[in-house]
C-alpha positions as CSV (number, residue, x, y, z in Angstrom):
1,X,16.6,-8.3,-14.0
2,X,16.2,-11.6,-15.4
3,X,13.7,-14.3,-13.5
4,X,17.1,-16.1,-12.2
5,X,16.9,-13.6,-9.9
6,X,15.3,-14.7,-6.8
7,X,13.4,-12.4,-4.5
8,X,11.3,-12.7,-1.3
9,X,8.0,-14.4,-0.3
10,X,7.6,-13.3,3.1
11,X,10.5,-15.8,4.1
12,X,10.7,-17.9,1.1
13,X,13.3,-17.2,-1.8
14,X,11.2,-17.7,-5.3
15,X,11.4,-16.6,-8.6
16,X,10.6,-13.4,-9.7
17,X,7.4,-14.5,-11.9
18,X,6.3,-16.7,-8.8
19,X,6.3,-14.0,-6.7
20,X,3.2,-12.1,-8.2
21,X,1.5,-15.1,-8.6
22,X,1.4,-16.1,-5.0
23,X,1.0,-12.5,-3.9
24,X,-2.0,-12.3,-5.9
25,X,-3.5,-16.0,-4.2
26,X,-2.7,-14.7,-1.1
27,X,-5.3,-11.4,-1.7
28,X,-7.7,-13.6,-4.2
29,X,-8.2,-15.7,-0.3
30,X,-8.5,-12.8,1.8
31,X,-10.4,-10.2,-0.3
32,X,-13.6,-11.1,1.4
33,X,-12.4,-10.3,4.6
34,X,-9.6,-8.1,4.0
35,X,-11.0,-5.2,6.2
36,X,-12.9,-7.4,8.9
37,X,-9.6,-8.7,9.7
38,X,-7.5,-5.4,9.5
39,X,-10.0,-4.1,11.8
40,X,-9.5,-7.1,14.0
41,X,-5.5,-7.1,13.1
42,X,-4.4,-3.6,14.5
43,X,-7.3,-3.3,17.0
44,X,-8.8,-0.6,14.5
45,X,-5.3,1.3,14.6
46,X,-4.8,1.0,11.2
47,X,-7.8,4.2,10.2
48,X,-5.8,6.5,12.5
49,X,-3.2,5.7,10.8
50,X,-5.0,6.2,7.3
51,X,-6.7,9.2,8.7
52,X,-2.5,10.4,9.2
53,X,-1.6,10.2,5.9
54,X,-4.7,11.6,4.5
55,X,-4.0,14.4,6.3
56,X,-0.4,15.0,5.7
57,X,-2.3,14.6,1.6
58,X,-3.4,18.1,2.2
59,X,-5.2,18.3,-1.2
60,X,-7.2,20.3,-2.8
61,X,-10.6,20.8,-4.7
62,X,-9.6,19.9,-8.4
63,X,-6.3,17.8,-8.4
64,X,-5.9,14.6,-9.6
65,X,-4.9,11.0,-7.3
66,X,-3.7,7.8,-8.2
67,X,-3.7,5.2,-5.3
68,X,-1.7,2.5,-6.5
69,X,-2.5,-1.0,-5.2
70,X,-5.5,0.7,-3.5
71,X,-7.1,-2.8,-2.6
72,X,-10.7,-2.1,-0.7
73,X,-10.7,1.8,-1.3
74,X,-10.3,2.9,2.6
75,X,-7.7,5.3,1.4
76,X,-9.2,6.5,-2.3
77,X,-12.5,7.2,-0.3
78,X,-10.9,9.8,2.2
79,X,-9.2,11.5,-0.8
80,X,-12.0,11.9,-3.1
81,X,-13.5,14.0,-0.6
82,X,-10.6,16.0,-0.5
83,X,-10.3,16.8,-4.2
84,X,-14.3,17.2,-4.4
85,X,-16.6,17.0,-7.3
86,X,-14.0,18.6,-9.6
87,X,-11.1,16.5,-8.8
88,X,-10.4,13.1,-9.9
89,X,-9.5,9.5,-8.0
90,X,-7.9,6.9,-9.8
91,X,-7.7,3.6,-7.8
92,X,-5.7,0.8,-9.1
93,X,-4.9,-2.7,-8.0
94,X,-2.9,-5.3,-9.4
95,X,-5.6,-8.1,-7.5
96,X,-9.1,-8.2,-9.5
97,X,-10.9,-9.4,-6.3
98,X,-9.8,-7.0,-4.4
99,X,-10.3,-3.6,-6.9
100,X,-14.1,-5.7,-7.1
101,X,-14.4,-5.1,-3.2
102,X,-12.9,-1.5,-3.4
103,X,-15.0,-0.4,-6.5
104,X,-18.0,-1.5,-4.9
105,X,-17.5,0.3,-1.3
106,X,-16.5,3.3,-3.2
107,X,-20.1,3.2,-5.2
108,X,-21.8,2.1,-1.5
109,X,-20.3,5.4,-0.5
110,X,-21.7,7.6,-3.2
111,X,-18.4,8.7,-4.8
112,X,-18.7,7.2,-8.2
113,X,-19.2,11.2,-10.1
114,X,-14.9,11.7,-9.4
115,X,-13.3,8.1,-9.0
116,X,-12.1,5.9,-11.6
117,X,-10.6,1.8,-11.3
118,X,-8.5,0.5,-12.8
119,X,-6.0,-2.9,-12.9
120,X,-2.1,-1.6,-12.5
121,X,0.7,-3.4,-12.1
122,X,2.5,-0.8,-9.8
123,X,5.7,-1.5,-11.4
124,X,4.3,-0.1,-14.7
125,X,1.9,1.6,-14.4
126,X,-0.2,2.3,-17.5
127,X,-1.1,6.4,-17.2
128,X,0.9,9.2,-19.0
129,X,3.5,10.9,-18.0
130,X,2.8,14.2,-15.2
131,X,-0.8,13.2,-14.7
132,X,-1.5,13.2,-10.9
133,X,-1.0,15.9,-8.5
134,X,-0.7,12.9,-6.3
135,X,0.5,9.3,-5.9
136,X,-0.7,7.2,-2.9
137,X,0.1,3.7,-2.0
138,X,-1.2,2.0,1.8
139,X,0.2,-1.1,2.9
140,X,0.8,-2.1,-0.8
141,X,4.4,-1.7,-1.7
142,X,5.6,-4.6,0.4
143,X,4.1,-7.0,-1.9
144,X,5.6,-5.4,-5.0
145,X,7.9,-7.5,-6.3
146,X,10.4,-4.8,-7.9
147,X,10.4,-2.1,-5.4
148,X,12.6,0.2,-7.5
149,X,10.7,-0.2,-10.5
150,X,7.4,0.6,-8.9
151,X,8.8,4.0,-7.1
152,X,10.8,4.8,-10.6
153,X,7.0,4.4,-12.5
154,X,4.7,6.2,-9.5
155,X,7.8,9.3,-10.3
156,X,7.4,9.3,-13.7
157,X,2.9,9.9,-13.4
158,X,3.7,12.1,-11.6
159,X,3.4,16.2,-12.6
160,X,6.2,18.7,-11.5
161,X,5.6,19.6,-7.7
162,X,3.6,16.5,-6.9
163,X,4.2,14.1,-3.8
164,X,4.2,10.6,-3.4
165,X,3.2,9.2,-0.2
166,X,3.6,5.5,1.1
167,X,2.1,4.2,4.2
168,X,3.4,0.6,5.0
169,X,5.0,-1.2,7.9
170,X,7.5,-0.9,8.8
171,X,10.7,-1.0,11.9
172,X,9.1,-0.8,15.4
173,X,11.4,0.2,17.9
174,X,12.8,-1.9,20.5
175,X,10.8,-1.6,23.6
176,X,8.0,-2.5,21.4
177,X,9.5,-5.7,18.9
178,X,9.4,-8.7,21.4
179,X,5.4,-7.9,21.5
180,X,5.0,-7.1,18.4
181,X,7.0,-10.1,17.1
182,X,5.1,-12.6,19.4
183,X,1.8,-11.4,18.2
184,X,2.5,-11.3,14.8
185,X,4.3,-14.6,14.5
186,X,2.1,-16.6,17.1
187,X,-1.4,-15.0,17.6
188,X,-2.4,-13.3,14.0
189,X,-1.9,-16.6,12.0
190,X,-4.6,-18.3,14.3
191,X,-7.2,-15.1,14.1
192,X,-6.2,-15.6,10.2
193,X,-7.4,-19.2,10.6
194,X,-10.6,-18.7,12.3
195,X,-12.1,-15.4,10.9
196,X,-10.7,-15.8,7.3
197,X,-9.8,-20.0,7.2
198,X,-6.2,-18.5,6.0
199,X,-3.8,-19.3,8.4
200,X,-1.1,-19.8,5.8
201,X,-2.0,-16.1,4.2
202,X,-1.6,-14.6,7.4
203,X,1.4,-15.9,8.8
204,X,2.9,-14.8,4.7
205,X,1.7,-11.2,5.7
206,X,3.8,-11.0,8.9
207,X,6.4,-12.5,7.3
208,X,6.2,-9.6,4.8
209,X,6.5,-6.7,6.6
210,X,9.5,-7.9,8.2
211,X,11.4,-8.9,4.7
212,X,10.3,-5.1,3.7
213,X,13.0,-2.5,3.9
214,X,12.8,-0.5,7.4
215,X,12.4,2.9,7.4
216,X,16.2,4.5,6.5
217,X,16.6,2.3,3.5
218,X,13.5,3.0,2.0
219,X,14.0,6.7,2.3
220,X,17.4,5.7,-0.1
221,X,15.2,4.3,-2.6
222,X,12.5,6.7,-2.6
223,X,15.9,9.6,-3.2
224,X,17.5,7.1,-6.1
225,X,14.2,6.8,-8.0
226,X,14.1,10.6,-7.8
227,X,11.7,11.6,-5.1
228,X,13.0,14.9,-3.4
229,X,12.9,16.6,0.5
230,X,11.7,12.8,0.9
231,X,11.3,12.1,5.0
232,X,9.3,10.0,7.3
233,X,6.7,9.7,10.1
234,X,6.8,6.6,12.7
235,X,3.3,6.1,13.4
236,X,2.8,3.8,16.8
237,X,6.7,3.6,17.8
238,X,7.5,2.9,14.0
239,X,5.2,-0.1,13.6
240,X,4.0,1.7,10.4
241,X,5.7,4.8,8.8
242,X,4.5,7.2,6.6
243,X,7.0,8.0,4.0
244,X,6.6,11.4,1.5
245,X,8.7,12.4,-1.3
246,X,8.3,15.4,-3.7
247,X,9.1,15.4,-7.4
248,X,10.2,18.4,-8.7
């Protein structure tokens, strides 16, 4: 794809090199309160739903994780203490400031001895082929700017057997979307404004997760870029999903 190509900015149409580079001003603003305001955000909904995919991880003592646009480490610190003192953690992000904050709640944590950082571009990502028993990405994918590209390169690190497992926002269903739209359009921008002096970042977010593909098509994508048995969880009436594919 060429940079004539346009793609989305939450509603905007840009170019595909602008895109990154106004994703990553959007985190560069919010990094400091990134996980203030997702606590505030989804009422603290959003560590069950973190809590959900960890457990559907199931991993064990020894394997190897990459979390891929990891940002502040909520979901690298639940599986490092899953693949113990033998395993390994790598947590990447494409945003500096935001693998900073994540790096340094990981080390408040104590769980330096089996994590690594590092800065990934999910759409190539820079680790050998087969080397993770594992491939996470929370709430990340949505701001990818080549979706296909990113779930092609998160296959290819993986080893024979492994899963991937994406936890993002998604398609609420439709007893639930005139609330959910109304808050997200009219009442998270403001607490955007006052708790993070980002109304403009915020309302970019909600805008986001509705330009990202609901939960059907992305279960297409996740098959083309040859992820396996790949299927999906609705998490609070499909507000967020929980997708997981197999490579084998």
């Amino acid at each position: 794809m060429t940079d004539q190509n346009p793609v989305d900015f939450g509603f905007e149409s840009v170019p595909r090199s602008e895109k990154q580079r106004r994703v990553r001003g959007v985190f560069d603003s919010v990094a400091d309160r990134y996980d203030l305001m997702n606590d505030l955000m989804s009422g603290g909904i959003h560590r069950l739903w973190k809590r959900f995919a960890l457990s559907v991880a199931n991993l064990r003592p020894g394997q190897s994780v990459l979390d891929v646009a990891g940002g502040t480490g909520d979901l690298a610190a639940g599986l490092a203490r899953q693949v113990g003192d033998t395993g390994l953690v790598v947590l990447t992000d494409i945003n500096a400031a935001m693998l900073a904050h994540g790096r340094d709640r990981l080390i408040d944590a104590g769980l330096v001895s089996n994590v690594r950082c590092a800065q990934a571009n999910a759409e190539k990502l820079p680790f050998a082929d087969e080397s993770f028993h594992c491939v996470t990405i929370g709430f990340g994918l949505r701001n990818v700017t080549d979706k296909p590209a990113a779930l092609r390169s998160m296959h290819r690190v993986l080893k024979p057997g492994g899963q991937l497992l994406v936890l993002e926002f998604s398609r609420p269903n439709a007893a639930l979307k005139p609330v959910y739209d109304a808050y997200s359009f009219k009442l998270l921008p403001k607490i955007g404004k006052v708790v993070a002096g980002d109304e403009g970042s915020y309302r970019y977010l909600a805008e986001s997760i509705r330009m990202h593909p609901d939960q059907q098509t992305l279960l297409g994508m996740m098959q083309d870029a040859g992820f396996e048995d790949a299927r999906y969880h609705n998490l609070t009436g499909g507000i967020v999903a929980v997708h997981r594919g197999f490579k084998y």
